[in-house]
VMD Tcl script that draws the C-alpha trace (Angstrom):
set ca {
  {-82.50 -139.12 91.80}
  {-80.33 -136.65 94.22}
  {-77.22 -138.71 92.76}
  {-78.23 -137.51 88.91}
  {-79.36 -134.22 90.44}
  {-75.79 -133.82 91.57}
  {-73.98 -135.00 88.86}
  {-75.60 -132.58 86.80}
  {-75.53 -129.63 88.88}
  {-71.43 -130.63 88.90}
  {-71.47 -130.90 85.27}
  {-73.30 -127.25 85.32}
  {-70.32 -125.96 87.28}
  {-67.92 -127.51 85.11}
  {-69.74 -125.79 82.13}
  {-69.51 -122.46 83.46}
  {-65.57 -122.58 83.96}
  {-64.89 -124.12 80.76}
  {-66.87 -121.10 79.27}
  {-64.74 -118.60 81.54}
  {-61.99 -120.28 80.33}
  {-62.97 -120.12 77.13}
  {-63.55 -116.01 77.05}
  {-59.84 -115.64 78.71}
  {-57.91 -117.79 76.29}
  {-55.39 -115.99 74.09}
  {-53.73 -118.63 72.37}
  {-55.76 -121.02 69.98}
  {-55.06 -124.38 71.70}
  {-56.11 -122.82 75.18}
  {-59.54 -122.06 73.22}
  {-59.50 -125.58 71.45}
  {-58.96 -127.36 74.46}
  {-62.15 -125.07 76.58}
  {-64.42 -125.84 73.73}
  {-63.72 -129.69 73.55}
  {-64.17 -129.18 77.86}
  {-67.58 -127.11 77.16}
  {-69.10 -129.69 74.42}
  {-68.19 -132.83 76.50}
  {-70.12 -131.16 80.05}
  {-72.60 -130.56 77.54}
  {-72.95 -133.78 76.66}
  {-72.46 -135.34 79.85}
  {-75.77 -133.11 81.51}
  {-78.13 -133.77 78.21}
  {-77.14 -137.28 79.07}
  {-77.64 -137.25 82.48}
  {-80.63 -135.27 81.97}
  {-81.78 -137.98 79.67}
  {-81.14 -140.96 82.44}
  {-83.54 -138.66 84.87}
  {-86.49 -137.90 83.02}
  {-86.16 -142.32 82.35}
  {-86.55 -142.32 85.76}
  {-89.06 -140.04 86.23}
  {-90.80 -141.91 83.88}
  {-90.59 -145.12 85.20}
  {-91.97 -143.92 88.16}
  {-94.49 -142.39 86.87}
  {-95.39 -145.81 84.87}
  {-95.25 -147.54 88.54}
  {-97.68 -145.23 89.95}
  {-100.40 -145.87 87.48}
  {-100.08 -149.73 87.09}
  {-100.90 -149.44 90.67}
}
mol new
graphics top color blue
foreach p $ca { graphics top sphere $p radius 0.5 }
foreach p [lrange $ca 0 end-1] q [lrange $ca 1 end] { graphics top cylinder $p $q radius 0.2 }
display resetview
């Protein structure tokens, strides 16, 4: 759970740069090259989002069958 957490909250980090980044670039591979950076954290935290609510779920489904 805390691993995830962290992973995404990295990911979040990453995101923010990569949209920093993104706002200084002059040149149009600079700006290609943020973007590609920005979709693939945003993949990465709907992902790892994804794996967490699983195992929040799971959980959950332990809880009841006892």
């Amino acid at each position: 759970d805390s691993d995830i957490q962290k992973k995404i909250d990295y990911e979040i980090r990453m995101r923010e740069g990569a949209c920093k980044l993104l706002a200084a670039c002059s040149q149009r591979d600079q700006a290609l090259e943020a973007s590609k950076s920005l979709l693939t954290c945003n993949a990465r935290i709907m992902a790892y989002m994804s794996e967490l609510q699983r195992m929040k779920e799971a959980q959950v489904m332990q809880r009841v069958a006892r």
